[in-house]
Structure formats: C-alpha cells, structure tokens
C-alpha positions in Angstrom: 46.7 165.1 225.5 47.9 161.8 223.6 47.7 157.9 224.2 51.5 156.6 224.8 51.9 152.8 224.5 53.9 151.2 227.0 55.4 147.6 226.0 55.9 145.1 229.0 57.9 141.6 228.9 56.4 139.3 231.3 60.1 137.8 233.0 58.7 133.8 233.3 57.1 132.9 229.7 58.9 135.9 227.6 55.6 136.9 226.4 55.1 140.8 225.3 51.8 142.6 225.6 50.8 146.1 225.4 48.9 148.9 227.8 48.3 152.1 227.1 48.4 155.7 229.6 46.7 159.1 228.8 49.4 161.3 229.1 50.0 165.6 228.5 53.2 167.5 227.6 55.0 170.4 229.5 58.3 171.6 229.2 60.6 172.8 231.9 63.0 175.4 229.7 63.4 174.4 226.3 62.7 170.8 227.1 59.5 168.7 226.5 58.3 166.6 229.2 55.8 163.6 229.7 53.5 163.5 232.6 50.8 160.1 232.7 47.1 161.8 234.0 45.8 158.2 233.7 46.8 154.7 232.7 44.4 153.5 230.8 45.2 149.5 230.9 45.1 146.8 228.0 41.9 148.6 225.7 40.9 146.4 222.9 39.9 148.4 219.9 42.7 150.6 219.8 45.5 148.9 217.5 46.2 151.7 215.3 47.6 155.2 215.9 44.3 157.0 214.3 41.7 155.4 217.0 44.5 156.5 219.7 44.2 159.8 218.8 40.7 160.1 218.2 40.2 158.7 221.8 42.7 161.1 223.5 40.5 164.0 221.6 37.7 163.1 222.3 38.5 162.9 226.0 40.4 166.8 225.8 37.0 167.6 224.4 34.6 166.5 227.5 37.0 167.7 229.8 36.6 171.4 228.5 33.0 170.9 228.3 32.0 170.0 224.8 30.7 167.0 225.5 28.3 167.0 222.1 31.1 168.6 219.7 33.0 166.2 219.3 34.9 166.7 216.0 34.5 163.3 214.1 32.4 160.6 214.4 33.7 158.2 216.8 33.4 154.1 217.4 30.7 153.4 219.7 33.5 151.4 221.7 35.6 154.6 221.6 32.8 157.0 222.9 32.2 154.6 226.1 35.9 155.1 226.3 36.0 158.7 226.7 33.0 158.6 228.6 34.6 156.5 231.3 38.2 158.1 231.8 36.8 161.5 231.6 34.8 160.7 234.6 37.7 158.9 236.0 39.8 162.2 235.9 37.3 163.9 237.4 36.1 162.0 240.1 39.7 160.8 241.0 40.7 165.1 241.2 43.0 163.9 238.6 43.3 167.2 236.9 42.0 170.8 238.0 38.4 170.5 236.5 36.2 173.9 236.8 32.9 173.1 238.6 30.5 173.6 235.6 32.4 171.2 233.4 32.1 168.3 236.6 28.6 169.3 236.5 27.9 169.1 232.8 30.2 165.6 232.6 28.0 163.9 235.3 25.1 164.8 233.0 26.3 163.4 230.0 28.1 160.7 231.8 24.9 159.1 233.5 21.7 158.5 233.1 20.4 161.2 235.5 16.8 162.7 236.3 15.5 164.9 233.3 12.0 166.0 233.7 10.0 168.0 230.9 6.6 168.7 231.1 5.0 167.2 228.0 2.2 166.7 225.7 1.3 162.5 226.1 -0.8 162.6 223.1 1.8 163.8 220.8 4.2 160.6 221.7 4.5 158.4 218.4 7.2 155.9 217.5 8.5 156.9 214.3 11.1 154.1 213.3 11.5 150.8 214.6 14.7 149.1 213.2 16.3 145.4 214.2 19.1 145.8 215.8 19.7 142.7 218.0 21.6 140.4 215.8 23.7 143.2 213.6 24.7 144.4 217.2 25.7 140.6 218.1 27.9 140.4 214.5 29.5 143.8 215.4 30.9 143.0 218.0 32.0 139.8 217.2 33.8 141.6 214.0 35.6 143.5 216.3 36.9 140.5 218.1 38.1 138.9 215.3 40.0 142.9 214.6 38.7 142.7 210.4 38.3 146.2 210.2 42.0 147.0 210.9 43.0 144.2 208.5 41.0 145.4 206.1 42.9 149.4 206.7 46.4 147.9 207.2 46.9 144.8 205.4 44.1 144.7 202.6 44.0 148.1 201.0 41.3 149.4 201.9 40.2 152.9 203.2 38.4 153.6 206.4 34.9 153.8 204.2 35.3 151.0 202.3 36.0 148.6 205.1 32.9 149.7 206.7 30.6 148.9 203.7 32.9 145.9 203.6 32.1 145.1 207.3 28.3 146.2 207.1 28.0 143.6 203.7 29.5 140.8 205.6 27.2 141.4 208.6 23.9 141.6 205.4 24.8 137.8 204.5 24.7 136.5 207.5 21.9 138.5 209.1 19.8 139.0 206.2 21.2 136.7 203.5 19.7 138.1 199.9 20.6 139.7 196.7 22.1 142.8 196.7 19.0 144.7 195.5 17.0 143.3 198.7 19.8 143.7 200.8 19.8 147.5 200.1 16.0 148.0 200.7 16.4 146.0 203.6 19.5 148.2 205.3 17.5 151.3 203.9 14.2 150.6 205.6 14.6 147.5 208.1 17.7 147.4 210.1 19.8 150.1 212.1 22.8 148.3 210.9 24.1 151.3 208.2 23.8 153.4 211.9 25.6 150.8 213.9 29.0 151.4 210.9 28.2 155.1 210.6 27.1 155.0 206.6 24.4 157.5 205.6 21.4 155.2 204.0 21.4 157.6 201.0 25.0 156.6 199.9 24.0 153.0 199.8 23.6 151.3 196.5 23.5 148.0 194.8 26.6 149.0 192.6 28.5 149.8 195.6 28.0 146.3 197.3 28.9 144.5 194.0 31.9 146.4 193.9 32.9 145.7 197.6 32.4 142.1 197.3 34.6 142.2 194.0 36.9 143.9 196.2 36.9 141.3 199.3 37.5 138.7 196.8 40.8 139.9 194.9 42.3 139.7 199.5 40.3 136.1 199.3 44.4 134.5 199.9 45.0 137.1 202.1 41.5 137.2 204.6 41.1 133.6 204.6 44.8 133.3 206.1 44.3 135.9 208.6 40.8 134.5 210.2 42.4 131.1 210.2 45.4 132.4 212.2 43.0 134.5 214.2 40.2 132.1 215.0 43.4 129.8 216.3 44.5 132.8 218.6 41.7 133.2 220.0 40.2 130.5 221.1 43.4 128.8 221.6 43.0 125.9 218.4 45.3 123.5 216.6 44.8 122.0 214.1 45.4 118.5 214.6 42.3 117.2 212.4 40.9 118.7 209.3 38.2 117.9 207.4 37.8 118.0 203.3 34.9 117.9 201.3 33.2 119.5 198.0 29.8 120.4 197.8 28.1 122.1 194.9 25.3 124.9 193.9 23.1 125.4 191.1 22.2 128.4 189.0 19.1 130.2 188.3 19.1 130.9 184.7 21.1 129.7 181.1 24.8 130.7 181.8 25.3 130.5 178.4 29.5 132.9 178.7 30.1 131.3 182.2 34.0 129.3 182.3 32.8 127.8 185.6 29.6 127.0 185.5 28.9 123.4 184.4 26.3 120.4 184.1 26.9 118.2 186.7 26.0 115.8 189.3 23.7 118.1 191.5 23.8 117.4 194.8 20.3 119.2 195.0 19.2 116.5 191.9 19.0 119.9 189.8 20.2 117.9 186.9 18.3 120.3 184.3 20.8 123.4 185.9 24.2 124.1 185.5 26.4 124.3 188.8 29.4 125.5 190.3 31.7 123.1 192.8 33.1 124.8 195.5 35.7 122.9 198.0 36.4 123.7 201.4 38.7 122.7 204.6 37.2 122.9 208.0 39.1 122.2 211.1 37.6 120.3 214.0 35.9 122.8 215.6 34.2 124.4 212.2 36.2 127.5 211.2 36.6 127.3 207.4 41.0 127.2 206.4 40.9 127.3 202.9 38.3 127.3 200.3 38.3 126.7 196.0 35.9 127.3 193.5 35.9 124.9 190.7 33.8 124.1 186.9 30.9 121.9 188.2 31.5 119.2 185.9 35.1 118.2 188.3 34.6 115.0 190.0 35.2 115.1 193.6 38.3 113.1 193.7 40.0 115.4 191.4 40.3 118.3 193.7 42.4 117.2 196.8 45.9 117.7 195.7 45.2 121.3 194.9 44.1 121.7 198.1 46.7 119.6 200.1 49.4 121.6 198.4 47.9 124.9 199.7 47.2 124.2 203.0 50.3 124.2 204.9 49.8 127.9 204.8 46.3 127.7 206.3 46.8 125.8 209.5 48.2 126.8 213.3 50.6 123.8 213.5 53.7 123.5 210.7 55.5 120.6 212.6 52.8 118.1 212.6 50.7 117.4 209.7 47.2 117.6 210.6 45.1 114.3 209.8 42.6 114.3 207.1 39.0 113.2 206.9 37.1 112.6 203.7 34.2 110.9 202.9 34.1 107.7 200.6 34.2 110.0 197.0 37.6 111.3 198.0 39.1 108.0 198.9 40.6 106.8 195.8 43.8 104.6 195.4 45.7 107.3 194.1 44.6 110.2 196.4 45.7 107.5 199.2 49.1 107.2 197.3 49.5 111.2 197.1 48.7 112.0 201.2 51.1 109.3 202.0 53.9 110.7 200.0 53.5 114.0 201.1 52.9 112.7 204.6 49.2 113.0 205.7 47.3 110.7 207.8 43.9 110.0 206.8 40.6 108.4 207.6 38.3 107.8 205.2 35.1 105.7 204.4 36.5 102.6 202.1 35.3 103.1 198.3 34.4 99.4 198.7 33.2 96.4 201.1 35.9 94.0 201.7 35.0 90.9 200.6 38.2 89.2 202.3 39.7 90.2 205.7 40.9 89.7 209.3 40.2 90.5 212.3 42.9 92.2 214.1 42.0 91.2 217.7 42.7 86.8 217.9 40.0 87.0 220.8 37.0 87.8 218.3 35.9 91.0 220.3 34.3 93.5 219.0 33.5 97.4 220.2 29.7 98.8 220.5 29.1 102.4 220.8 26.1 104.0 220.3 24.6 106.9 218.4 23.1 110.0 219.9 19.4 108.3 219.3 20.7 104.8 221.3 21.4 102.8 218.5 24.5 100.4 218.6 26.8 99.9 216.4 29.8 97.5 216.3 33.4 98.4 215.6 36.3 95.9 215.2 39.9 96.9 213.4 40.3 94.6 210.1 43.4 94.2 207.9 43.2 93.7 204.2 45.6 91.5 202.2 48.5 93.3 200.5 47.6 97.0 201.6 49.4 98.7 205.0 45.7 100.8 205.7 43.9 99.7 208.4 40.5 99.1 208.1 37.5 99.0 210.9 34.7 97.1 210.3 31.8 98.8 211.3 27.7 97.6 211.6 24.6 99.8 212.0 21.5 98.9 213.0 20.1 102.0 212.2 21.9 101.9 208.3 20.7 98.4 208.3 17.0 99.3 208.8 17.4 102.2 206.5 19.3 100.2 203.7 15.9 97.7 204.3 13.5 100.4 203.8 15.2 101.8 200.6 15.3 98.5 198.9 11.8 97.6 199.6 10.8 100.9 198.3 13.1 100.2 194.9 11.9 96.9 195.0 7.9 98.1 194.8 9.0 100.8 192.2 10.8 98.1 190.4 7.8 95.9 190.2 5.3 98.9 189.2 7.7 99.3 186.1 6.8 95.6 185.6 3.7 95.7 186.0 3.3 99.1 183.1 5.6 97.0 180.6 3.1 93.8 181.3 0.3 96.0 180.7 1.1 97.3 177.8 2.2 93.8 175.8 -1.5 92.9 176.7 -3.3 95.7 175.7 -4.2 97.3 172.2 -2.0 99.8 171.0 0.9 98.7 173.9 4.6 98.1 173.2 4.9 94.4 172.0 7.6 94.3 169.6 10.4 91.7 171.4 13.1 94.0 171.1 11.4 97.3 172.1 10.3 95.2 175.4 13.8 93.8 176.1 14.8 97.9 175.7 12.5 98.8 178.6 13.3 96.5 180.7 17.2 96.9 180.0 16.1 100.9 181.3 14.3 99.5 183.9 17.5 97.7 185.4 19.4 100.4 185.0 17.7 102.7 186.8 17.3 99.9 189.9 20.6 98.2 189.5 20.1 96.9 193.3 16.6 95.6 193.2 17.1 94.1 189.9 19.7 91.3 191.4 16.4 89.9 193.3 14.1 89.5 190.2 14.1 86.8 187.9 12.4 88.3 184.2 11.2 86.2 181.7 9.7 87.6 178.5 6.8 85.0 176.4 7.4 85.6 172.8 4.9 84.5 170.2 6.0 81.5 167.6 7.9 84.0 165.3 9.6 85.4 168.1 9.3 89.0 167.1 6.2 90.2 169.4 5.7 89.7 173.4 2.9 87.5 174.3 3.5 88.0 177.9 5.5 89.0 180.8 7.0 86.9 184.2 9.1 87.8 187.0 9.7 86.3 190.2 11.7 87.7 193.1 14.7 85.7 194.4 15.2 85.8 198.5 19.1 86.7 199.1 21.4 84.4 200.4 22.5 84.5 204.1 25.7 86.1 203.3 24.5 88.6 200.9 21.7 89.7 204.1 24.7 89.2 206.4 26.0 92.7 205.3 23.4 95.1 205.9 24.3 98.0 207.6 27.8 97.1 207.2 30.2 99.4 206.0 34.5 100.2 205.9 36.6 103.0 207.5 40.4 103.3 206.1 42.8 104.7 208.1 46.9 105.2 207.5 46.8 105.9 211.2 48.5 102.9 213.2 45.7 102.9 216.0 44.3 99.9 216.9 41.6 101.7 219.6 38.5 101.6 217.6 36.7 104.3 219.9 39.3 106.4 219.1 39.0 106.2 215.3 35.5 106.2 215.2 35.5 109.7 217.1 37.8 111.3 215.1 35.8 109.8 212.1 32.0 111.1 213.8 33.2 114.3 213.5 32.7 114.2 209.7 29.3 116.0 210.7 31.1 119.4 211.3 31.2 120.0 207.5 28.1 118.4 206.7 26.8 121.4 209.6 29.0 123.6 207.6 27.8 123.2 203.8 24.0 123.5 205.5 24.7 126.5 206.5 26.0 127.7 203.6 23.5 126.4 201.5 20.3 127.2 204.0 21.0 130.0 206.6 23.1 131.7 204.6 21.0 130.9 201.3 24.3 129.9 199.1 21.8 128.5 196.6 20.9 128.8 194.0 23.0 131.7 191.9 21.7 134.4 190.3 24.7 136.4 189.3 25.5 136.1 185.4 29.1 137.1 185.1 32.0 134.5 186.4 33.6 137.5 188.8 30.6 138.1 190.7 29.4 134.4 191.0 33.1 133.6 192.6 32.4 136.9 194.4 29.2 135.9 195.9 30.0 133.0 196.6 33.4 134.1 199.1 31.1 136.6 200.3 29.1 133.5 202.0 32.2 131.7 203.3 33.1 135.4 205.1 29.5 135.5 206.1 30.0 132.0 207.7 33.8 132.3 209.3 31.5 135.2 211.3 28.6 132.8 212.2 31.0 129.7 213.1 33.1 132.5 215.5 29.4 133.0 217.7 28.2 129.7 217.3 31.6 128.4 218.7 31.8 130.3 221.5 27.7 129.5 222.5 28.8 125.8 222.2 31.1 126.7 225.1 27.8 127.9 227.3 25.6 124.8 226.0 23.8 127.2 223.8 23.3 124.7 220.2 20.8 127.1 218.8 21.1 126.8 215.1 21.9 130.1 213.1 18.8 131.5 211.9 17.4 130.5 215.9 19.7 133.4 216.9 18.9 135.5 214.6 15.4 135.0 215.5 16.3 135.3 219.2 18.6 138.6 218.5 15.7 140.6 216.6 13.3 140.7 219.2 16.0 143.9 220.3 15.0 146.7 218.4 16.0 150.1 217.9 13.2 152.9 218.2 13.0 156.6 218.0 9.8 158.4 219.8 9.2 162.3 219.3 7.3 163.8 222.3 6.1 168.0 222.1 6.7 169.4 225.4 4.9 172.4 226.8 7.2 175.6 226.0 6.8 174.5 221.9 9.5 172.3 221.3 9.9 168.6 220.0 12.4 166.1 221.5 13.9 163.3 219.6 14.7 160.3 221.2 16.2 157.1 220.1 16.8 154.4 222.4 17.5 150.3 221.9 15.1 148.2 223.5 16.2 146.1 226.4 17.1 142.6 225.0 14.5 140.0 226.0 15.4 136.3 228.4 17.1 134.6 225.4 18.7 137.7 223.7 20.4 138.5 226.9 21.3 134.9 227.3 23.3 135.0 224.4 24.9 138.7 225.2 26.3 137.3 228.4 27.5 134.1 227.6 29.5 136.2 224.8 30.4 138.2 227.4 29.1 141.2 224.9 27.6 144.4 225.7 23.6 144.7 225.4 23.6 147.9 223.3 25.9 150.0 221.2 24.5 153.0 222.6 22.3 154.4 226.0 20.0 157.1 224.5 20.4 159.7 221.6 18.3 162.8 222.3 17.8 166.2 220.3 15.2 168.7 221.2 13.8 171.3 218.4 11.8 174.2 218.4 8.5 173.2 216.8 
C-alpha cells in the first residue's frame, strides 16, 4: 500500500490544494496498475514523503493483524490516522479482511470492555507527570509545521529537530537554565514522551548545542513564522511596532563584546546588559529581532532594522506604518523613514511650546481609557515642519505627573533639611563651597522639583563657612500648571481623524505585553550564560519560546479567553499523565498509563483551539510477576 497525492485547481479563484488516497498496485500482464482502497481527504501532518509512508505502513500493518508491531515509532497524529482508516476499510468491506483480524482491529480500535480479576490493594500510581500545557505547545508546533522546516529547510535531522522542538516547548512551559530544564524533563514532565526522546539521552550539553544550532537558521526561522503566522490567521501587516528593551547579567562579563554598562531598564545600573530590539506586528507576532552592545542608545538602532524588514512582512506593495515611542523619535530617524517611505506615529521628543489648532471651530475629541478616564485629542500643526501633531490631555497622567512631583518635591526638601542640619551641628559640613556642592547634587538629582525652590545659603562675615540654610517654594505659574498631563503625538500620516490616530497609536501596548513576557513568563532576565554565543543563543531561544506563546494567546483572544501566559500554564497542568500497576489474580502485573481528563478551564482552552484533549487513549502492558 502507498499514499498518492492528488493536486486539484479550484476553476473560480485559481487556488491549488492537495488531498491524498490510500491506494495498492496490481498488474494486469506486464503492466502496473493503481487501484484507490480509500481517499483519505486533506490530512494535515503529512507534508513530506517519509510521514506518507510511514502512515500507509502502519495501516498494511493493522490490517494483517499486528496492531502492536508496528515497525517505527510513529507521530501520535499518525497513529490516530491509521487507527481510523483501518477501521474505515473494514467497516466499509473495503478490502477482504479475515474475521480474526476485524475482531482484533475493533479491540485495539475502541475502547471496549476488558475485565481482569485483580488484587485492589496492589494498585499504586507510580509516575505522575504534567502533561496539559506541553500537550497544548505540541500541537500548536504542529500548526505552525516547524518540525518539517526544521528537516527541509534548516538542516536538521529528524532527532535534532525533536530536541529542537522539545527545547522550545521547555522555555515556554518551564522557562529555566538548561541544568533545571533537564531535571525538570527527567523527572517532572511527560514532554521527552510526547517527542519520542529517551530521558537517558538528555543532557545539558545537548540543549546548549541545539540552541547554538537554532540560532545560526535565526534569518531563516524568523522569516518562516512571520510568513506562517500571516497564513494562518489571515494577517497583514499594515502597522508595526518598534522598540528596544534591554536585560541585565548575573555575574562580571569581563570577555563579553556585547555585554555593556548601560541605562538599565530594570535600574540595574551596577550590571552590565545586553539590548535586544524587536518588531512586532499589530496583533503581537514578533518579524524581526537584533541583538545589540548595551551601551547603544535607542535611537541608534532603527535604520538597521528598517533596512531588514522588507523581508519580514506579508505586504511588499505598501509600506507598513511604524510606531515608536518618544526615544526613537529623533529628527533624523524622522528624516530617514521619510526618505525610504515609512509612515510613522510617534510620541513628540518635546512639548510644543507654539502651535495651531487644525480645526477653526476650537473642538476638541474625548475618548476614554479602559478605567473611564477622558482624555482630550485635538490635531495641531507646528511651524515649519509638514508632521502633524495631536495634542493630547490626561487626567489620569495629570494626577500621576502631581503625585510624582509632590513626592520629588518632599524628597527634595528632606535633602534640605540633612544639608541644614549638618551646617548647624558639630562636626557637619560648613565650608561655603562644600555646601554649594551638595546642593548643586541635590538639583541634579531633582532637576524638576528644583524649578519651585528658592535656596539661599547664610555665610558667616568671611564668607568661607555656612551659618545657615533657607529655601522657599515658588507656586507655578498658570501656564506652567496648564500643561499637566499634556503630552504630543507626531504623525507623517495626513489624517486629520484624531480617533483614528490615537488607536493606531494605543496599540503601542502590544510590545510593552510583548517585552513582559519576555522578561517575566518567559524569565529573559537576568543572563547567566558567560560566553557571547550562548547569551545571543539564549536569548533567540526566548523570542522562539514567545512566537509559540503569541500563536495560543492569539487565537484565545479570538474566544475572549485574555488569560495571561503563566495563567494557562497554570490552567493546562492540572492534566496530568499517570501510570498505575495493578497484580491480577493468575500472577501477572499490568501497566497502565493514561492522561487525566482535562479539568472545566483546561478543556475550555482545548476547544476553543479546536485541539485534541490527549495525545494518547491508554498505553497498557501486562507482565508475568
């Protein structure tokens, strides 16, 4: 028996696709003919010759009656298969099947009564393993078809793209160094089961290797899950998101290239860090990502990326716009996206001092936040520059920016306060010019709630000690109060709508939602590795880790299922995998390994992914004791 593939062309759109029939060989004289047994339909999972062939054999092999012989290990997709069309066959009369082969088909095909008389007090669970959310990733790597692309297009061999797989699936499920990660796949999870690795193969040296390997295809992978994520869920496009983020490292660094003092976003000033920029398309799926020295300043980094990403995106005739946040926006990054002919939006560096409203009648726009507070929009134009600009007011920033310069202001005072103390005291600072120094520290650590203090330093009749210290704070002036909460967006776009702009500009959030669950769910930070190849390593490791979380939590966002990542994977573990031995009367031991059934929210999430509940129905093996 063989799989043929049968190529169609639908007649109104053009469009090919592909089905596949079960099909045998006899000859009439010297001639070889073709006869279909069953067609088979359009079967996902079976893109390659090899799982073709294996599925065709494996269905031979249940028809003769060797229902447990089969002669390699198959997919667990493939083995439901076989299951199904050999039953087919049979029930349909589709071939001349002898009676004791129906018989022993229908018992290996369903889940039919099997008694045995057996010892209750000798039942004990012997492993319990999570298999819920390794399960969930599975199958959702088998969507997105990696493990052929790892085979066909990346260079890897049928082995390695399983570790490769099962590594991926690690990060995201259990997201640890590689020496945890191995205890935890030896001891915790059925997920070296669910890829067919023996535990005892698995090392830490193996999985720095693998990741080492996924990184030399990084051009390559990130390229094909762009193009696939598109495919699938039917994507363009039309506005991307840029942005840099960095992490910190654990430890001195001392031969690292790439590893720099920088400004932590963390405020780990006393570690080095690593920047690592990344594009992210409206609906979160990562394009393209780069890995820079941590010392690069953000605004340095964009034309690198704009000149790559052509390459990453579904739609070459339109340029997608771009949204960056205010450390981006320079002049000359402006200049550069025009010329190569981006849109943008972007929040303005600066607040205009001098502008006009665009709309004569003085009306302005008020949407409102997801909490209910408003904020006011109205389109502005600045002298001498084309950009738009939209005004917008928060009274929610407003209150905030209130709060945060009260609190400077109180910590500004207590500075006072110590430098007043110690002019007056025995022992304190009270040379002039050693005073003068801490308070020129003091100002520049509060730059903003120095412009309300008025400081005035007593000196003593030689003017070279400090008798005594003054300040008084200075109410701001109407105007200065007037922009609280106030803040620019800059746009090349030549759209007046300010509802419009201001939700393509919200949706800034996605990559803010992305670099947290780098950094958090998929723990990112902080860096352990010493060498520069595995850092950059572990690091693409994470963004492959994520492309696989944004695919499920995309397509629960569909169902109204918002659950944050490590929420699912709370969910998904309740579903375990457990194997009980009983001792049955006549002297033998049965082995039997089943999945639990997955709980309310667990199923939830199977269903809405339109997923199946378990990779298997039951493994059993009886032994003579």
């Amino acid at each position: 028996m063989f799989i043929k593939t049968i190529v169609k062309t639908e007649k109104k759109t053009g469009k090919r696709y592909e089905y596949y029939r079960l099909c045998e060989g006899y000859r009439i004289g010297n001639k070889v003919r073709h006869r279909t047994i069953i067609s088979l339909g359009k079967l996902q999972h079976l893109e390659n010759k090899e799982d073709r062939k294996i599925l065709a054999g494996a269905i031979e092999t249940i028809l003769r009656g060797e229902v447990e012989m089969f002669p390699v290990k198959i997919k667990p997709e493939l083995e439901k298969y076989a299951n199904e069309f050999a039953r087919r066959i049979i029930d349909e009369n589709l071939l001349d099947i002898s009676p004791k082969v129906k018989e022993t088909v229908k018992s290996n095909t369903e889940q039919t009564e099997d008694y045995q008389e057996v010892n209750l007090n000798s039942l004990e669970h012997t492993d319990a393993r999570e298999i819920g959310a390794e399960w969930l990733c599975k199958q959702t790597i088998d969507k997105l078809d990696l493990y052929d692309f790892l085979i066909n297009n990346a260079g890897f061999n049928p082995t390695s793209a399983s570790i490769a797989i099962m590594h991926i699936i690690s990060r995201a499920v259990f997201p640890a160094s590689e020496h945890k990660t191995v205890d935890w796949l030896k001891n915790n999870t059925a997920l070296a089961s669910l890829m067919n690795i023996p535990t005892n193969t698995i090392s830490r040296y193996k999985l720095y290797n693998i990741s080492q390997k996924l990184y030399q295809q990084k051009d390559k992978l990130e390229n094909f899950l762009s193009t696939k994520t598109n495919e699938l869920f039917d994507i363009e496009d039309k506005i991307i998101f840029y942005d840099l983020t960095n992490t910190y490292f654990e430890g001195r660094k001392e031969h690292s290239k790439i590893a720099k003092f920088g400004r932590s976003k963390e405020k780990r000033s006393d570690a080095k860090i690593v920047a690592l920029a990344a594009v992210i398309n409206a609906e979160g799926f990562l394009k393209y990502s780069k890995i820079y020295q941590g010392n690069i300043g953000d605004s340095k980094t964009l034309e690198k990326t704009i000149n790559d990403l052509s390459s990453r995106t579904s739609t070459l005739e339109r340029k997608p716009v771009i949204v960056m946040d205010a450390g981006i926006m320079t002049e000359e990054n402006a200049t550069m996206l025009k010329s190569k002919g981006y849109d943008y939006i972007a929040v303005s560096r600066t607040k205009l001092k001098e502008y006009t409203q665009v709309k004569t009648d003085n009306n302005i726009t008020t949407v409102y936040d997801k909490r209910g507070s408003a904020i006011e929009l109205k389109m502005v134009t600045k002298p001498d520059c084309d950009d738009k600009y939209m005004y917008v007011k928060s009274e929610k920033k407003a209150l905030k920016e209130t709060s945060m310069n009260e609190r400077f202001s109180q910590q500004y005072e207590e500075e006072l306060e110590k430098i007043q103390t110690a002019i007056t005291k025995k022992g304190g600072v009270k040379k002039l010019e050693k005073v003068w120094e801490r308070i020129g520290r003091l100002k520049e650590r509060y730059p903003s709630a120095n412009n309300y203090y008025k400081i005035e330093v007593i000196a003593d009749d030689e003017n070279k000690k400090a008798t005594n210290l003054k300040w008084e704070r200075i109410e701001p002036k109407p105007r200065e109060n007037a922009g609280a909460g106030v803040y620019f967006i800059r746009t090349s776009l030549d759209d007046k709508n300010e509802k419009n702009l201001w939700t393509i500009y919200n949706t800034l959030t996605e990559i803010e939602a992305t670099f947290r669950v780098l950094k958090t769910d998929l723990s990112l930070r902080p860096v352990y590795h010493k060498t520069d190849d595995n850092i950059e390593a572990h690091l693409f490791l994470g963004l492959l880790a994520y492309q696989l979380v944004a695919t499920i939590r995309y397509q629960l966002k569909q169902k109204n299922i918002n659950d944050d990542w490590r929420n699912i994977v709370r969910k998904m573990n309740t579903q375990k995998e457990i194997t009980s031995t009983l001792e049955t009367k006549n002297e033998k031991k049965i082995y039997l390994k089943k999945c639990s059934k997955p709980n309310v929210d667990a199923k939830q999430i199977y269903e809405a992914l339109d997923l199946k509940h378990s990779p298997y129905v039951l493994k059993k093996s009886v032994v003579p004791l």
